[in-house]
N, C-alpha and C positions, 0 to 999 in steps of 0.2 A: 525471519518472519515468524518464527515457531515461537519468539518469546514474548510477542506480541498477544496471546493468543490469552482468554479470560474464560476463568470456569465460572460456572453458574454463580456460586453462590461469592465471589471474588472479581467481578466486572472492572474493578477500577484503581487506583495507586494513590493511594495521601500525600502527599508532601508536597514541597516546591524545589525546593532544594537540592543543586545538583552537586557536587564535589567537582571538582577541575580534573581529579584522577580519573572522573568515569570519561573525558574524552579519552584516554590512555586504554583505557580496555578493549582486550581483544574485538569483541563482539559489535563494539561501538564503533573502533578503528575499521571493520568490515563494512558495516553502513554509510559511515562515511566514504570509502572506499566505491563503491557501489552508485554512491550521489555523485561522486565527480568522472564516475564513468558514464552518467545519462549527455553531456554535451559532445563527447566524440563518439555516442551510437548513434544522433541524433547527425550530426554531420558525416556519416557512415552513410547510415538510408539517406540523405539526400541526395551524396552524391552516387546512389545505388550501388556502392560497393559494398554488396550482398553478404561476402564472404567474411567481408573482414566486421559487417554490421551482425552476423551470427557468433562470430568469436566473440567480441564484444557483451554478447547478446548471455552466452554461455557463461561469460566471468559474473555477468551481474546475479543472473540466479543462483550461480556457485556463492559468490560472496551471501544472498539470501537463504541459503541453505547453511552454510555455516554459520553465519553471527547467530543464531536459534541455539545452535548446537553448543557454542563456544557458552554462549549466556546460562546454559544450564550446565554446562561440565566446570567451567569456570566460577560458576557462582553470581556470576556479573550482569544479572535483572535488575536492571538501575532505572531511576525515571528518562534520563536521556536515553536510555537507548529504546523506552516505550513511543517518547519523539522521534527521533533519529529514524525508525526503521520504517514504519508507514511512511514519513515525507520522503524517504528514497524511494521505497518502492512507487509512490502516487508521479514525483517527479520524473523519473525513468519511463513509468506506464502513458505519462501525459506528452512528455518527450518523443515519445516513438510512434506513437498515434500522429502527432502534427508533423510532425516529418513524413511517415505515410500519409497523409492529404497532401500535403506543399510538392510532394514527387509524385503526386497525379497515382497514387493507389485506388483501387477502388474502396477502399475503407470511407464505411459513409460517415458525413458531416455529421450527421444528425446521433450518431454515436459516441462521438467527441464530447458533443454537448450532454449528454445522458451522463459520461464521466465525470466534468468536469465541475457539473453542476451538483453531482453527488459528493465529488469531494469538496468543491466548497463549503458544502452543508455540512458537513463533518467537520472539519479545520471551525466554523462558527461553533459549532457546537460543543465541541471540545471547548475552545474560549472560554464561552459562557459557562461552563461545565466547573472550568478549575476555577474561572471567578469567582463563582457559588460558594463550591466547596472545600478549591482546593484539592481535587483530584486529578488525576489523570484517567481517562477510560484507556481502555482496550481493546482492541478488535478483537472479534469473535470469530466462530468455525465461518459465515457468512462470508465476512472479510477477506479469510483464508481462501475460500471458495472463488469469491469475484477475482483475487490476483492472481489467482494457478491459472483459471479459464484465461480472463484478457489477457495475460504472458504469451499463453498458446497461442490464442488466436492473434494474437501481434506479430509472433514467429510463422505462422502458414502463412500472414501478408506476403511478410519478408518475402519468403519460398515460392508466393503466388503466382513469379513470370517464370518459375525453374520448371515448371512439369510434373515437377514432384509429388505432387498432389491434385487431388480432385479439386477443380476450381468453385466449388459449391461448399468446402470445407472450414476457409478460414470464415466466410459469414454465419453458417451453421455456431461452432466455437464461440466467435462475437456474441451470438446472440443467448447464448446460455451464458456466459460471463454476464452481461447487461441484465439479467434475470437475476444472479446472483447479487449486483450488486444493486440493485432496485430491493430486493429482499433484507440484504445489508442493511439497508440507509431506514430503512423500516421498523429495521430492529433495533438498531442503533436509538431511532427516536422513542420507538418505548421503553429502551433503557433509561435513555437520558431523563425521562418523565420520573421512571421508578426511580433513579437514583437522588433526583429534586425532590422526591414524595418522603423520601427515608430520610434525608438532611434533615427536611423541615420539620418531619414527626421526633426526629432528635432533639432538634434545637428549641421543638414547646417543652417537650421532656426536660431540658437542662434549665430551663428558666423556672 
């Protein structure tokens, strides 16, 4: 997740161009790794085997904790794995969420959609973004933010019929994740504006 992440003055990645080697790399083999563990955590929580949908649960953050680490030890900050790693994390996070509705969670409907809507805006905007200009954006500390919160509050679901916790917890969590990521998508769009504003003031420039 950590290589996903854009400083101020470096928001975004040029090129289109991915080499066939970068699916080979460690960091990228993690993500991907990570993407094909979102349909058996997904048939986990349904069939509410809790335990084995926390092990599960445990590899995928493992796996996001390392591909960040691996991508800057290794060197291996490649345009795939700027794709790669937000579509694991959004598919796993959208995965575990409908599977919590479809198994009767209390996790409300109306937060599904706050999600889903927000990453659809993003996956468009990204589109149009490298259409334009042929970049890639980046998620920011914001981004960072919405997936630590929703993870948690996805895992107290889980934990929700165990006792383990205060039953006022996992929607507390939800709802400061949902804050983060309303703030994300927010910012995300005034990037998107500044980074169209700077192409276009270029591109009078070069004519």
């Amino acid at each position: 997740m950590q290589r996903q992440l854009a400083s101020n003055c470096s928001p975004q990645t040029p090129g289109s161009f991915i080499p066939a080697r970068n699916f080979f790399y460690v960091s990228n083999l993690l993500s991907i790794v990570r993407l094909g563990l979102t349909p058996f955590l997904f048939y986990t929580i349904i069939r509410q085997s809790h335990f084995a949908a926390l092990i599960i649960g445990a590899l995928a953050i493992l796996t996001d904790m390392l591909d960040g680490y691996f991508a800057r030890r290794l060197n291996q900050r490649t345009n795939l794995g700027k794709v790669l790693d937000p579509i694991a994390d959004k598919a796993i996070i959208s995965a575990v969420i409908i599977a919590l509705i479809l198994s009767n969670s209390s996790l409300p409907l109306w937060a599904f959609g706050i999600v889903i809507v927000r990453d659809i805006l993003i996956v468009i905007a990204n589109i149009f973004l490298f259409h334009r200009t042929q970049t890639i954006a980046r998620s920011n500390v914001w981004g960072k933010c919405t997936t630590f919160f929703l993870a948690t509050a996805l895992v107290l679901y889980i934990l929700a019929n165990s006792e383990l916790i205060p039953s006022f917890a996992p929607f507390y969590v939800l709802c400061v994740g949902l804050v983060f990521a309303l703030i994300s998508i927010s910012n995300y769009g005034w990037h998107l504006l500044r980074v169209l504003q700077e192409n276009k003031t270029q591109a009078k420039k070069a004519t």
